[in-house]
VEXDREN-2710 file (C-alpha; in Angstrom, 1 decimal):
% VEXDREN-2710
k/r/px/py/pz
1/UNK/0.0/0.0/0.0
2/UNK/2.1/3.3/-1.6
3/UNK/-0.2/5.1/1.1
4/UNK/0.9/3.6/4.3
5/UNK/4.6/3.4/2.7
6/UNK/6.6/4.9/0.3
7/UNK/8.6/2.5/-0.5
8/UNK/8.9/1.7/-3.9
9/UNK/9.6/-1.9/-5.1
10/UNK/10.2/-1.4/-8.7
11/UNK/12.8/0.5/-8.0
12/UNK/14.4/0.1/-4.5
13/UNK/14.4/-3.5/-3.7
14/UNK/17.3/-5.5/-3.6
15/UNK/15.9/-8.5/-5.5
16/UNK/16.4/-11.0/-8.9
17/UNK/15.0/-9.8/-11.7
18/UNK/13.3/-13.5/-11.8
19/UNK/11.3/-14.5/-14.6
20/UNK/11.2/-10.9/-15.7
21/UNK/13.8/-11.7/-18.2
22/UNK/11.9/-14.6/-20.0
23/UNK/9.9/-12.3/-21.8
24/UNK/12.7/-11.3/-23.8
25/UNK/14.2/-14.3/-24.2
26/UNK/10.9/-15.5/-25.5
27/UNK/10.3/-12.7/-28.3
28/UNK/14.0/-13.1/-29.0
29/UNK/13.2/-16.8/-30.1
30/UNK/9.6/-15.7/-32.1
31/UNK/11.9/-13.3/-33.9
32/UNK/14.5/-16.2/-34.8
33/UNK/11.8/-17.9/-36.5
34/UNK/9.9/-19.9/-33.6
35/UNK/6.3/-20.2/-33.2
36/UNK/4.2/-20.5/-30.5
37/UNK/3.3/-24.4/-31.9
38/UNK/6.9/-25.3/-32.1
39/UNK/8.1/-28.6/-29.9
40/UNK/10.9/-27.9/-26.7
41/UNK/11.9/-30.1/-24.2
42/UNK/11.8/-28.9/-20.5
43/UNK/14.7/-31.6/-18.8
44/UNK/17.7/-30.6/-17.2
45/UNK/20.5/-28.1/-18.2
46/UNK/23.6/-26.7/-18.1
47/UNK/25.0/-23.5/-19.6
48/UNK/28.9/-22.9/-18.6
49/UNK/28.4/-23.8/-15.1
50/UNK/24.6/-22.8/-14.8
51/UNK/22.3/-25.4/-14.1
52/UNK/18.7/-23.5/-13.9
53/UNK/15.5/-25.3/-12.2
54/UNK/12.0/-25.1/-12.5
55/UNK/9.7/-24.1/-9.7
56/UNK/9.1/-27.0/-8.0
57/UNK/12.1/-29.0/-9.2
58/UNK/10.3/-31.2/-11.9
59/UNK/11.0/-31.4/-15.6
60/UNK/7.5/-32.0/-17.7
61/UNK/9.7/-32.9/-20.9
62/UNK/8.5/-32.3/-25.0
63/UNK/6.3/-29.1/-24.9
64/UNK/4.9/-26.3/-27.0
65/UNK/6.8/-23.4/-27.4
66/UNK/3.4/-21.8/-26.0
67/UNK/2.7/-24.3/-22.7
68/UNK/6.4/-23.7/-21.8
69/UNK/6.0/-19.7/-21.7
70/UNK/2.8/-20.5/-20.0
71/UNK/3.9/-22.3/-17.4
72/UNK/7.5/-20.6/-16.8
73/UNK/9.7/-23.5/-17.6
74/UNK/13.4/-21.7/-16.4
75/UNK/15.2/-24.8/-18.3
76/UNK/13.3/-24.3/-21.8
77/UNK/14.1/-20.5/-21.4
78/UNK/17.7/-20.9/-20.1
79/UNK/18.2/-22.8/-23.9
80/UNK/16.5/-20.6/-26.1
81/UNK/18.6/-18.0/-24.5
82/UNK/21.3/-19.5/-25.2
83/UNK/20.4/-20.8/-28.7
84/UNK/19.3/-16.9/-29.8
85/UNK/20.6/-14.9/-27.4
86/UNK/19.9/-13.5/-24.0
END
């Protein structure tokens, strides 16, 4: 409540950007030529010493490009970024 308290979260606290950054990674890959119907496989990764997880720890395996937005897949994110670019 910006009432009660000034504080302002967008820009004064300390935290991970989180999946913020998916959304970029995302239209990144839509501009390389994926679509939204496109198969990718949510199991385990690791870029140079990074080994992103999924909420919950689980891996759901071949998806839609669209499902995996959808449900926030970090791993599926993790290598489009690093196919087209973070």
């Amino acid at each position: 409540d910006y009432v009660e308290t000034n504080y302002n979260r967008a820009t004064d606290a300390v935290r991970q950007p989180g999946s913020s950054w998916k959304l970029f990674v995302y239209l990144a890959a839509l501009e390389a030529g994926y679509t939204p119907e496109d198969r990718v496989v949510d199991t385990p990764v690791t870029i140079d010493g990074w080994s992103p997880r999924n909420s919950g720890g689980g891996f759901a395996g071949e998806m839609d490009l669209r499902s995996a937005f959808a449900y926030s897949k970090n791993t599926v994110a993790a290598q489009l970024g690093n196919e087209v670019g973070f």
